[in-house]
C-alpha positions in Angstrom: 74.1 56.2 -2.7 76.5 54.8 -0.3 75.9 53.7 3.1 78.5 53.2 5.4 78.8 50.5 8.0 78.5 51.7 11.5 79.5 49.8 14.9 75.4 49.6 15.9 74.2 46.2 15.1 71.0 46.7 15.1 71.1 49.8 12.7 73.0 47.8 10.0 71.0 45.0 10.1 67.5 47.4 10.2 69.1 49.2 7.0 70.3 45.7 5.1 66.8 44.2 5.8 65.3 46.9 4.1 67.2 46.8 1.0 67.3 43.2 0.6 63.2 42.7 1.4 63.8 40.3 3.8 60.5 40.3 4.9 59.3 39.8 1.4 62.0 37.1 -0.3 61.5 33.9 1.5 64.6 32.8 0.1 66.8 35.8 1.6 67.8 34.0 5.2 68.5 36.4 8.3 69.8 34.1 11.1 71.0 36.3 14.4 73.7 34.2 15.8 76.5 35.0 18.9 80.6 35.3 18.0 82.5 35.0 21.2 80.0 37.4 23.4 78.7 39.8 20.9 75.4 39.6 18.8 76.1 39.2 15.4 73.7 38.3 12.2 74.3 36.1 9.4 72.7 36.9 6.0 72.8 34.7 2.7 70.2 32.9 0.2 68.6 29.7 0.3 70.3 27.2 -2.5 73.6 29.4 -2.7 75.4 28.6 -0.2 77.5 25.2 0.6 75.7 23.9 3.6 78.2 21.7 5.1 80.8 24.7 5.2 78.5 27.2 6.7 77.6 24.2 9.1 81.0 24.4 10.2 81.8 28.1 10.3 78.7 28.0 12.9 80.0 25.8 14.8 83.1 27.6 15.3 81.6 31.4 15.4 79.8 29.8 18.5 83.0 28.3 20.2 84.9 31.6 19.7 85.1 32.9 23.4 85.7 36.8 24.1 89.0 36.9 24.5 89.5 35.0 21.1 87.9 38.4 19.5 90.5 40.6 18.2 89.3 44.4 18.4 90.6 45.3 14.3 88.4 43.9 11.4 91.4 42.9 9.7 92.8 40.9 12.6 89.4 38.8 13.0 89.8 38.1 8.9 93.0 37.0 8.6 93.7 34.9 11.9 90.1 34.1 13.4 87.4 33.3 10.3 88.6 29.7 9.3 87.6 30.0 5.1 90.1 31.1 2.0 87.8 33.9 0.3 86.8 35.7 3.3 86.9 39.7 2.3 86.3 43.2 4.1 83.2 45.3 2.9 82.1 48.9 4.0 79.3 49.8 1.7 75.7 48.6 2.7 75.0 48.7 -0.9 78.0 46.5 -1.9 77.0 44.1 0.7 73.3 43.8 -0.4 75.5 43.4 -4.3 77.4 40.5 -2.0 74.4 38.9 -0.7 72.4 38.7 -4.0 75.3 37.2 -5.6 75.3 34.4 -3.5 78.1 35.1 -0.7 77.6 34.9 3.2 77.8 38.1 4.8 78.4 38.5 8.5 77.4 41.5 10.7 79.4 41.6 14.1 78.0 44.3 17.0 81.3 46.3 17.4 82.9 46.0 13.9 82.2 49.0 11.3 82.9 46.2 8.9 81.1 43.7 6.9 82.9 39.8 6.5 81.4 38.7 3.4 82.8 34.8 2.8 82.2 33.1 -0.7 81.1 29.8 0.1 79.0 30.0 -3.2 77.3 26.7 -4.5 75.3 27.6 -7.2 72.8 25.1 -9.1 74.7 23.3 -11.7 74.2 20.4 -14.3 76.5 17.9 -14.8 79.6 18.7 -17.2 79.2 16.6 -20.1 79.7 16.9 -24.0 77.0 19.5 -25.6 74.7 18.0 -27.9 75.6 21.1 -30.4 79.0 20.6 -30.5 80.0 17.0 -31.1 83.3 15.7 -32.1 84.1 12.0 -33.0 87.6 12.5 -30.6 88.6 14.8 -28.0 87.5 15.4 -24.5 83.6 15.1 -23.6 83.4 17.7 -21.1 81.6 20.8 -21.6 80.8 24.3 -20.5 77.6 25.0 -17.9 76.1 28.2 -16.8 78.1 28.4 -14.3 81.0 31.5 -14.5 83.8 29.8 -11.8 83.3 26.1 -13.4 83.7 27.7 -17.2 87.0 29.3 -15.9 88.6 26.4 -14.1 88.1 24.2 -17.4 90.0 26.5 -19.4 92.5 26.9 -16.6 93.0 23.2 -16.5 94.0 23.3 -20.0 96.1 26.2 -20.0 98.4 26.4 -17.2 100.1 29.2 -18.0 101.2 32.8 -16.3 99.8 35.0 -19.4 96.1 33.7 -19.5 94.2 36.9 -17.8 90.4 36.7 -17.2 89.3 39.8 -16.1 85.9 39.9 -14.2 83.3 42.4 -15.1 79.9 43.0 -14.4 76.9 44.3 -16.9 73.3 45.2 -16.2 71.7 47.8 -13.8 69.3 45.0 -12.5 70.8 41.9 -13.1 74.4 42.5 -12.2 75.6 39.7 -14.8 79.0 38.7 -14.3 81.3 38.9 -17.6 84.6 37.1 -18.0 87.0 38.5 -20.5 89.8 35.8 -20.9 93.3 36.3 -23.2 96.8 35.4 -23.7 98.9 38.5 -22.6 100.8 38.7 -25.6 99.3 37.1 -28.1 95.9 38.7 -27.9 95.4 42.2 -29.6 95.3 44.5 -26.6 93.5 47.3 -28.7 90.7 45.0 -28.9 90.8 43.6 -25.1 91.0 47.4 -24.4 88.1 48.0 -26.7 85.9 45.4 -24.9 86.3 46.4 -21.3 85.4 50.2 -22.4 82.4 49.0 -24.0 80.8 46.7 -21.6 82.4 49.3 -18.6 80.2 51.8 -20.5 77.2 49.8 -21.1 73.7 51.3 -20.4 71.6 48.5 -20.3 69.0 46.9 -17.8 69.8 43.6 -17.8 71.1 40.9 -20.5 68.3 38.6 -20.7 69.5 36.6 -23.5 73.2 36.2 -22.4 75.3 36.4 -25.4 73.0 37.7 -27.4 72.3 40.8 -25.8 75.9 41.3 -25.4 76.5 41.1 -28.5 74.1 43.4 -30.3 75.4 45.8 -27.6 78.5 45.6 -28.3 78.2 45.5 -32.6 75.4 48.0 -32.8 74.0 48.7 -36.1 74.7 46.9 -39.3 72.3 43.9 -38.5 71.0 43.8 -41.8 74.0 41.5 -42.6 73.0 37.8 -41.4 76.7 36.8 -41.5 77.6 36.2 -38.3 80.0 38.1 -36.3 80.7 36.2 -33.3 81.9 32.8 -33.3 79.9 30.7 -30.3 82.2 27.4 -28.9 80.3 24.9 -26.0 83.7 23.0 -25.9 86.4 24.0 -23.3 89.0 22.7 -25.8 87.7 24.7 -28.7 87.7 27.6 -26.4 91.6 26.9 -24.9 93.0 26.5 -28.7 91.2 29.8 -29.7 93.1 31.5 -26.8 96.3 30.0 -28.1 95.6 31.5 -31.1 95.3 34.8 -30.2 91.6 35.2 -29.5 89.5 36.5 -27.2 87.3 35.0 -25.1 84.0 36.2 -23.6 82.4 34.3 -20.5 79.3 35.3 -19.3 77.3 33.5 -15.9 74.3 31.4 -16.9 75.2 30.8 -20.3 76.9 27.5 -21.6 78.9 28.9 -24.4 82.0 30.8 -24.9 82.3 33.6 -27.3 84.9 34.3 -29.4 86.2 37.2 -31.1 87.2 38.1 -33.0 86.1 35.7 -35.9 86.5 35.9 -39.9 84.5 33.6 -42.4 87.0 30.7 -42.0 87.3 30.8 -38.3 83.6 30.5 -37.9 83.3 27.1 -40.4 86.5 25.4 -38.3 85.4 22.6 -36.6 87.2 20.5 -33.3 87.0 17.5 -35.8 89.4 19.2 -38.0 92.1 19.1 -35.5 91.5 15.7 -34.1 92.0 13.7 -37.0 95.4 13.4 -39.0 96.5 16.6 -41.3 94.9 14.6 -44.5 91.9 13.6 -43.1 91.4 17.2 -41.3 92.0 19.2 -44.6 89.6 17.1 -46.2 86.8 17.9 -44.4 88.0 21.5 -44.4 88.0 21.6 -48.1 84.7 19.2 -48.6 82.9 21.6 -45.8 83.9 24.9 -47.9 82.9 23.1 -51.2 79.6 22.0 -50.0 78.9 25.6 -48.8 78.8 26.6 -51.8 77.0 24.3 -53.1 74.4 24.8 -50.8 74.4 28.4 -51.8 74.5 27.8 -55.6 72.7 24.7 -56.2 69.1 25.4 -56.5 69.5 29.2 -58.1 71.9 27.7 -61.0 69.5 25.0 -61.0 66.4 26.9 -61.8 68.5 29.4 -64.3 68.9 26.0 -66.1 65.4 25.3 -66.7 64.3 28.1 -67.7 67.0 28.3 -70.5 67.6 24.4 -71.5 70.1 25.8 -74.7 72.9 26.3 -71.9 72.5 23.2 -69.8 76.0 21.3 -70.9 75.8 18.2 -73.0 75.5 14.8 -71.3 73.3 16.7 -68.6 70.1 16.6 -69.9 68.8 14.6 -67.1 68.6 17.9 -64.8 65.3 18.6 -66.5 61.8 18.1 -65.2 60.6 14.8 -66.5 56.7 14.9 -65.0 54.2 17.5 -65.7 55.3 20.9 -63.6 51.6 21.9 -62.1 52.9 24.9 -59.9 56.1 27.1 -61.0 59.2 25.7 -60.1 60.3 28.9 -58.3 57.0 28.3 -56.0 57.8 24.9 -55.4 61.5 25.3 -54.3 60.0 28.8 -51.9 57.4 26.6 -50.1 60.4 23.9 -50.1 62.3 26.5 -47.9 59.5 27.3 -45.8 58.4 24.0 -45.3 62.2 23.0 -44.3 62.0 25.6 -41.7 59.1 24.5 -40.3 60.3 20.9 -39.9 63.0 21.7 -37.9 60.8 23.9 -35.3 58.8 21.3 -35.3 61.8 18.8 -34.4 63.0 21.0 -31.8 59.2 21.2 -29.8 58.9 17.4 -30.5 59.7 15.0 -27.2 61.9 12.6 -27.7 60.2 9.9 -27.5 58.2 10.9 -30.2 60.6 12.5 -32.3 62.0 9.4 -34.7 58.3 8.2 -35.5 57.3 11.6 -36.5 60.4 12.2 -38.4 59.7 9.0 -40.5 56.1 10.1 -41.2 57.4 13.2 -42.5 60.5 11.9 -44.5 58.2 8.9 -46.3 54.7 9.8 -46.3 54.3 13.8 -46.6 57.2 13.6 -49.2 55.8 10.8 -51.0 52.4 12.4 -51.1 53.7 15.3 -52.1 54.8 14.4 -55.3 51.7 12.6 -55.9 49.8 14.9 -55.8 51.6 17.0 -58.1 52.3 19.9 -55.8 56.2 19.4 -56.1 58.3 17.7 -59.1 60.2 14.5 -57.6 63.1 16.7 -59.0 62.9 19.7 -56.8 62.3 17.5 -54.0 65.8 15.7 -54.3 67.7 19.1 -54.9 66.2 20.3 -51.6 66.6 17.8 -49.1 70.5 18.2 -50.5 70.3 21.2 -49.5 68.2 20.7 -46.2 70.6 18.0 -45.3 74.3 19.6 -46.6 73.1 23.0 -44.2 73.7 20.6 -41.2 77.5 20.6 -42.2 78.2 24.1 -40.9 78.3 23.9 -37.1 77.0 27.2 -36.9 73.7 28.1 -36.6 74.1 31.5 -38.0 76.1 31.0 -41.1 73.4 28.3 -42.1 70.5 31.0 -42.2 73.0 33.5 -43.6 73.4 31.1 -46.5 69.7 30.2 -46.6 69.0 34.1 -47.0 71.3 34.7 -49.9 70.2 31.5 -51.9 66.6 33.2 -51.4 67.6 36.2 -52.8 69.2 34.3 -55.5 66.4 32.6 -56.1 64.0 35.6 -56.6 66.6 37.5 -58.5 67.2 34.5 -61.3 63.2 34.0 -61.3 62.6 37.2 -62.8 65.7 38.4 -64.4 67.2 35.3 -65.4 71.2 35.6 -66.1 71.6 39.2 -65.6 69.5 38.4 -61.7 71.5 35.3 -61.4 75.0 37.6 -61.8 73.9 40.5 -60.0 73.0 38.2 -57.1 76.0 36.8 -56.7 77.5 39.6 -57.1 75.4 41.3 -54.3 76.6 37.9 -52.0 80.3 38.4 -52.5 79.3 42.4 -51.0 77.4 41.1 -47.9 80.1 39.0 -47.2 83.1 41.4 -48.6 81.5 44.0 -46.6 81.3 42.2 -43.2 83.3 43.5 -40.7 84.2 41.6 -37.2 84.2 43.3 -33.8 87.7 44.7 -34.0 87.2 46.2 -37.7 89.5 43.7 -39.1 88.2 42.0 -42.9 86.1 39.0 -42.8 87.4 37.4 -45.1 91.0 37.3 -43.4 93.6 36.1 -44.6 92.0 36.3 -48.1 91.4 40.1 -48.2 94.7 41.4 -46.8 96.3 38.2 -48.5 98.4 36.1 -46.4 99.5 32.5 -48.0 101.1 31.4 -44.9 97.9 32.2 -42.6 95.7 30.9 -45.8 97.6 27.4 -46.1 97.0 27.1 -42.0 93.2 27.7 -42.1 92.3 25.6 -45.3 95.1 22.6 -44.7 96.0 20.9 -41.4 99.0 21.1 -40.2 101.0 18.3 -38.5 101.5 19.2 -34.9 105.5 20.1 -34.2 107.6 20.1 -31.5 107.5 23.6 -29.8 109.9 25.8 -31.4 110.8 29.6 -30.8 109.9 30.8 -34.2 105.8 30.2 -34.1 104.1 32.9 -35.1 101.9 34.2 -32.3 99.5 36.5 -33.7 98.3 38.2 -37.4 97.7 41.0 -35.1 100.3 43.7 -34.0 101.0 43.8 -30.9 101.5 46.9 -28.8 105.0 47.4 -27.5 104.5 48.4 -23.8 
């Protein structure tokens, strides 16, 4: 319901106090102050606003004399209040929406206007390299939870007229600001069209976990795939090349990472590494990061389908059989390996750091040694799982690691108890999940294998050497919409 600003003092700020609880919040800070010869009142929160500059805009709101008082709202904005982002607001509700977000607001008896200035400061950590995202060369800066910071480091890195980051907001309650950021002309405009409507037309409370509740808001349904839709990027430089390349980027306040969409199978196992190195080094570990994948995926199942039909195992590899005594199944012993795995790392991730390298040698020497003592796990199955445990850590993202770990499960079960026919059918049913995958735009996963495209194909699986900047680069895989 809006509620428009009136010349009374006293009734705006009676009103404003009431919406903002101001005798509840003892953050929310109502100072009355004097500009020129008429009362005015000063509201903002405690730990969001630059203190030195509202220090100074004090001190020269109280050496304004009356005559220095123009009698028009826009007058006293543009040639009296002494700060850039200094705007005009005539809502009561959109200045309570000014003061929560961190602004200054000033109330003036007289004026039927509201002087909101931005002198924002908002708690922030230092910008350094994220522990996720690691690369051997390249800048070491990273992206915080703050909005304007995230913004400014892609701007530094692309200074260019067509970047566009639209501002938009999400969340009844929370009011969470949402950055969409493109290349005008090299983005799909369908799908920066198709975004805005979405989060324009989002009914949801609030996003409590950032990126996450946006993003199962905005690809509803179809969760049962765990291939990952969304690529996630802590790294500004990873972020700027992405828009480069035609993405789309998705910013939101308090979260450190930058989405990207939309994102197909190989997009999400690139790495900054691959760019930073020369073109043979990068497509190496391009091609060793796919192969390894695989392996990852196919190991253990193949394994398994191997012992329990010795005839097929190849000649010269008889050595993949189990030597010792096998006490409990071998499809037991590579489940509980998986579980076990699992628990590991959670346990890894709740572990202080101080304590984390003695604990991880206790576990690495004396549970596994024990274990195979003990006879509750073959030395065998042991070594083909910590390959596997170890070779997960070569995919940068989260997601497609447990994506991976779920299909080699279901292979697992599927070769236990119908041997070949399981083994088949399973991989069979992995090549659906991810043939089957869609990304936010509707576009194939598995781009630029399915629609084929050599050129696109040779770019995502070798480096290429950087060139001088010509005319003829190929912007986009998308169409672009003539305007």
């Amino acid at each position: 319901m809006e509620t428009k600003i009136s010349t009374d003092l006293y009734e705006n700020t009676r009103l404003l106090y009431e919406l903002l609880r101001a005798d509840q919040n003892y953050d929310m800070i109502f100072r009355p102050i004097r500009v020129g010869d008429q009362q005015a009142c000063l509201y903002f929160i405690n730990g969001f606003v630059k203190d030195e500059v509202l220090e100074k805009l004090l001190e020269f709101f109280y050496s304004l004399t009356p005559e220095d008082l123009p009698q028009d709202s826009e007058d006293l904005t543009k040639n009296q209040i002494p700060y850039a982002d200094v705007r005009l607001l005539t809502d009561l509700s959109e200045v309570m929406q000014s003061v929560l977000a961190g602004m200054a607001c000033l109330l003036i008896d007289g004026y039927d206007a509201c002087f909101t200035i931005d002198c924002r400061s908002y708690p922030m950590r230092s910008i350094s390299e994220p522990d996720k995202d690691k690369a051997l060369r390249g800048s070491r800066d990273g992206f915080v939870e703050t909005l304007v910071y995230n913004t400014a480091l892609i701007r530094r890195r692309i200074r260019s007229k067509d970047l566009v980051m639209e501002l938009l907001q999400a969340g009844e309650a929370s009011k969470t600001d949402i950055a969409i950021c493109y290349m005008a002309g090299r983005a799909d405009p369908d799908l920066v069209d198709q975004l805005k409507e979405r989060i324009q037309n989002m009914k949801i409370d609030a996003l409590p976990m950032n990126q996450e509740s946006l993003a199962e808001v905005l690809y509803k349904g179809k969760w049962i795939n765990p291939f990952p839709k969304f690529k996630y990027t802590e790294r500004p430089d990873a972020a700027a090349a992405s828009l480069l390349d035609g993405k789309v980027l998705i910013l939101i306040d308090n979260a450190p990472t930058a989405m990207i969409l939309p994102a197909t199978l190989l997009d999400i196992m690139e790495e900054a590494d691959d760019y930073y190195f020369p073109p043979v080094t990068g497509s190496y570990l391009r091609i060793s990061r796919l192969v390894i994948a695989i392996l990852t995926l196919f190991l253990t199942p193949l394994w398994l389908l191997l012992l329990e039909h010795p005839q097929w195992i190849p000649p010269g590899m008889e050595f993949i059989q189990v030597e010792g005594t096998i006490h409990i199944p071998v499809i037991w012993q590579l489940l509980f390996l998986e579980f076990a795995i699992d628990g590991l790392k959670l346990a890894a991730i709740n572990t202080p750091n101080t304590l984390s390298t003695p604990l991880s040698v206790i576990a690495g020497i004396v549970v596994g040694e024990f274990a195979v003592q003990s006879g509750w796990f073959n030395s065998e199955a042991m070594l083909y799982m910590a390959f596997v445990a170890i070779a997960n850590y070569t995919q940068s993202n989260f997601e497609l690691g447990y994506a991976l770990k779920f299909m080699r499960l279901m292979l697992l079960i599927l070769t236990e108890f119908f041997a070949l026919p399981g083994f088949l059918v399973g991989s069979i049913l992995v090549c659906l999940f991810i043939g089957t995958n869609k990304t936010v735009s509707g576009k194939s996963y598995l781009y630029p294998l399915l629609p084929f495209s050599g050129k696109q194909l040779k770019r995502r699986i070798l480096k290429e050497q950087t060139k001088e900047t010509e005319n003829k680069v190929e912007r986009n895989r998308y169409k672009i919409r003539k305007k």
